[in-house]
N, C-alpha and C positions, 0 to 999 in steps of 0.2 A: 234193777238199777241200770241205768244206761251211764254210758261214758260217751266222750266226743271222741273226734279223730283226733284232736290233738292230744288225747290223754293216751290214748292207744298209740301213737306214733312213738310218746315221748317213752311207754313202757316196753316198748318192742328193742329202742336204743338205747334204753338201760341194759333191758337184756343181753342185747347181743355184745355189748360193751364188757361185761361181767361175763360173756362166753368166753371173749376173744381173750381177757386177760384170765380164764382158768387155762384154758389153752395153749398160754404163752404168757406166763410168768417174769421171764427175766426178761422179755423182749427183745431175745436175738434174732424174733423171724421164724423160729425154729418151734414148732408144735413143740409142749411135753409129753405127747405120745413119743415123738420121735429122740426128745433134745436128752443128750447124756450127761444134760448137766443141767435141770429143768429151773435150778432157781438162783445159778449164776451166769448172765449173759459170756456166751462162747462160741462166737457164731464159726470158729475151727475146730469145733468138735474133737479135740484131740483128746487121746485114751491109748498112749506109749505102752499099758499093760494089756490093752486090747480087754478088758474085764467088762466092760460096759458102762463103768463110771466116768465122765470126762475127765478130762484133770484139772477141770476148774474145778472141780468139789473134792478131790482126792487131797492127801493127805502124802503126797509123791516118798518123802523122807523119811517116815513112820515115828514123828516126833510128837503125834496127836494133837496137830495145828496143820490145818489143809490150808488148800487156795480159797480167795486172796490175803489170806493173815496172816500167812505164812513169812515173813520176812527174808527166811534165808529156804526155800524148795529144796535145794539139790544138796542138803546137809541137813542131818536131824539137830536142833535146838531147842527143847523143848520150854526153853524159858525166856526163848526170842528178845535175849538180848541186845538192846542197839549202841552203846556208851555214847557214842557220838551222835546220836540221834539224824544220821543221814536216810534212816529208811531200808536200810538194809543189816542183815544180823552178825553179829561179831564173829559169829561162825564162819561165816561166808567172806572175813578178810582176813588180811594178812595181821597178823600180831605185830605190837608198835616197832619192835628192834628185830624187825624182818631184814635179814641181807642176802636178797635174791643169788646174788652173782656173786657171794661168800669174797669179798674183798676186805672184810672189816670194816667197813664204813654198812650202817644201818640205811634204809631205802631212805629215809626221811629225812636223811641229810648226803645222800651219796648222789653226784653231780651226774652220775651214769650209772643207775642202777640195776641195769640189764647186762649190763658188761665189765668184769672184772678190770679192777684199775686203781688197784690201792693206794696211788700216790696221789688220787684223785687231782694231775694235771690240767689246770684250763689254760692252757697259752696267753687266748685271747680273753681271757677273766666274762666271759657270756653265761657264765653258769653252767653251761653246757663241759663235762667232762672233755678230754681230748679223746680217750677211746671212745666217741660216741659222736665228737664233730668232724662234720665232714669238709668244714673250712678251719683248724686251729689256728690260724691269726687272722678272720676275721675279714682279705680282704677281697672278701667276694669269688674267689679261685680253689676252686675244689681243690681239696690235697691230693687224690689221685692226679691229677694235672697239672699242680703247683709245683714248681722247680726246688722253691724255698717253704712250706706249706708251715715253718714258725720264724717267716721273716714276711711280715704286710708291706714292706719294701722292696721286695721284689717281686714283680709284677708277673 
């Protein structure tokens, strides 16, 4: 049986086509002789345990959900809960009536949440707390440098 050259071209580039993707599966560039992570593209190669497994395919948390399904990596969840559905796991945020800076006001409604301020004063009503503004009236003049810094009257 003879074949022509275009049938032998076309099976030579099937061929090599089906080499190159057993080769290189996820298509980072990276052989899976070499790639530590042969069937999730990872062209950083990273392995924090140094084991040989990249941490794309690892499992970092020990919650039995590796990379990328993993919602929350750097906390075990093993039920990768999201309530709010932003994509990332409930484990990994703060719970609703979190008050970072222990003021009594919850983050969700505290006007400077990073900075204790429980009378939650805003001078210039900007939403912006006053322990956390660095103009309190607003008008344009740093309070370090503000003579009057809850008088926008003086200049």
């Amino acid at each position: 049986m003879k074949y022509g050259k275009a049938w032998l071209l076309a099976v030579g580039l099937c061929l090599s086509a089906s080499t190159l993707y057993a080769m290189d599966r996820d298509g980072d560039l990276i052989g899976d002789e070499s790639d530590n992570c042969a069937t999730v593209f990872n062209l950083d190669q990273q392995d924090h345990d140094g084991d040989g497994i990249g941490d794309a395919c690892e499992d970092l948390d020990g919650d039995g959900v590796g990379l990328p399904e993993d919602n929350c990596p750097g906390v075990s969840n093993p039920d990768q809960r999201d309530t709010d559905g932003d994509g990332q796991g409930d484990a990994c945020q703060a719970p609703p009536n979190h008050d970072q800076d222990g003021d009594g006001a919850i983050d969700s409604v505290d006007n400077c949440p990073a900075v204790a301020n429980a009378s939650q004063l805003d001078s210039n009503l900007d939403g912006k707390g006053d322990a956390c503004d660095e103009d309190d009236d607003g008008d344009g003049v740093p309070d370090a440098s503000d003579p009057a810094p809850l008088d926008s009257s003086v200049p």
